[in-house]
C-alpha positions in Angstrom: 116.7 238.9 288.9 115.9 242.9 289.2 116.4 244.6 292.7 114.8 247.5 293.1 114.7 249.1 296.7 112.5 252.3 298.2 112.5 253.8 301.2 111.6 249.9 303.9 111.0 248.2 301.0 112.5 245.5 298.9 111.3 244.2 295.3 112.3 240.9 293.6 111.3 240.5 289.7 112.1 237.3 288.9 112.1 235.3 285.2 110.9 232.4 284.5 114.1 230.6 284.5 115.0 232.1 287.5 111.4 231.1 289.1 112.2 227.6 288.3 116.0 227.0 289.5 114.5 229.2 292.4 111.9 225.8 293.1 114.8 223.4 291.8 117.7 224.6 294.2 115.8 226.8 296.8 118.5 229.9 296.4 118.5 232.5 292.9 121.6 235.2 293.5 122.8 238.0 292.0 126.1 239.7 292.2 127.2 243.2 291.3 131.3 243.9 291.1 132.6 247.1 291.7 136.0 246.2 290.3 138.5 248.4 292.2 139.7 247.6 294.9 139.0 243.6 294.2 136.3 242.3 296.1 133.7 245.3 296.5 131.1 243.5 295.3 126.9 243.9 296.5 125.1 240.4 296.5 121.6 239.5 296.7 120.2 235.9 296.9 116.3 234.7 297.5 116.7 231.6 300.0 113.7 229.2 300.9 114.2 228.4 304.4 112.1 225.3 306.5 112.4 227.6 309.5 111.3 230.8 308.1 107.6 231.4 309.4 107.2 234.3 307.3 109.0 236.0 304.6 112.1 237.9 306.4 115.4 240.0 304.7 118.7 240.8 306.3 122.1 242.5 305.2 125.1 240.8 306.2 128.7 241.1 304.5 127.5 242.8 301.8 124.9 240.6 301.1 120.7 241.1 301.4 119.1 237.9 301.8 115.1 237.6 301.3 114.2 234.3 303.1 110.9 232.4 302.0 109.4 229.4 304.0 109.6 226.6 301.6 105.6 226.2 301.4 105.0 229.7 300.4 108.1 229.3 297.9 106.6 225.7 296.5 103.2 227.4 295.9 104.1 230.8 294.4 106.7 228.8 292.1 103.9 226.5 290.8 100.9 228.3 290.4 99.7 231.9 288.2 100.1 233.9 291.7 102.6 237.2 290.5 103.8 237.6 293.9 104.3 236.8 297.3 104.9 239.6 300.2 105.9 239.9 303.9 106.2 242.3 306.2 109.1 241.9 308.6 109.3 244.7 311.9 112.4 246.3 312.4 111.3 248.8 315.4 109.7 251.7 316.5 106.7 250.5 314.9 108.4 250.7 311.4 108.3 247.8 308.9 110.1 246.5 306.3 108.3 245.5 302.9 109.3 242.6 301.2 107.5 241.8 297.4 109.1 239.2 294.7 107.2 239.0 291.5 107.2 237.3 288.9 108.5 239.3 286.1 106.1 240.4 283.4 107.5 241.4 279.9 107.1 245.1 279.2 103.4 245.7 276.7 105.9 248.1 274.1 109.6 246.5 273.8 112.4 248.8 275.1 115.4 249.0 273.0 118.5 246.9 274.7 115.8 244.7 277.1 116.1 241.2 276.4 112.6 239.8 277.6 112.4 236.7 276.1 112.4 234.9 279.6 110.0 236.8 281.3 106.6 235.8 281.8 103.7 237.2 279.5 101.8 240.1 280.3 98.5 239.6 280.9 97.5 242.4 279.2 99.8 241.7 276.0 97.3 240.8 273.9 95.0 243.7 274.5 98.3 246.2 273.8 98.1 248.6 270.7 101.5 248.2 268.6 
């Protein structure tokens, strides 16, 4: 699962293998160690939740959690939708944008990318080698 994070917003690429234990056990995680001192680590997990209304994040103990209602999670899983987004207020007007994709290999391999789980591009077989 990729994390990338700009200014309120939060994106979620995730393979194919990670779409289905995603369906299969309702939580995907990642975890990044900083080694020294032992236990700085950054985590971050996609949850379904049967309470969630809407798609919602929150940092806690190092940890962002993206939380998706089960329904919305079932039908993104299982169907050719890319992605599913929320918006989640966190004051003063301002939001907080939360995307998770499905993630598309790249149209020209990159050197060091292992992409052999990611979903096919729809424009792969329309790309000029």
């Amino acid at each position: 699962m990729k994390l990338r994070t700009r200014h309120n917003s939060i994106r979620l690429r995730l393979t194919q293998r990670e779409v289905a234990l995603f369906l299969e056990e309702g939580v995907i995680a990642e975890q990044i160690d900083f080694g020294f001192p032992p236990g700085q680590s950054f985590r971050y997990e996609v949850r379904t939740s049967s309470d969630a209304i809407g798609m919602s994040a929150r940092f806690e103990n190092g940890c962002v959690s993206v939380l998706v209602p089960m329904a919305q999670a079932r039908n993104w899983s299982l169907s050719d939708q890319v992605g599913i987004e929320g918006l989640q207020s966190i004051g003063d007007g301002t939001n907080l944008a939360i995307l998770i994709e499905k993630d598309w290999a790249c149209l020209k391999p990159r050197v060091g990318e292992d992409e052999s789980d990611n979903y096919v591009h729809p424009l792969a077989s329309t790309a000029m080698c």
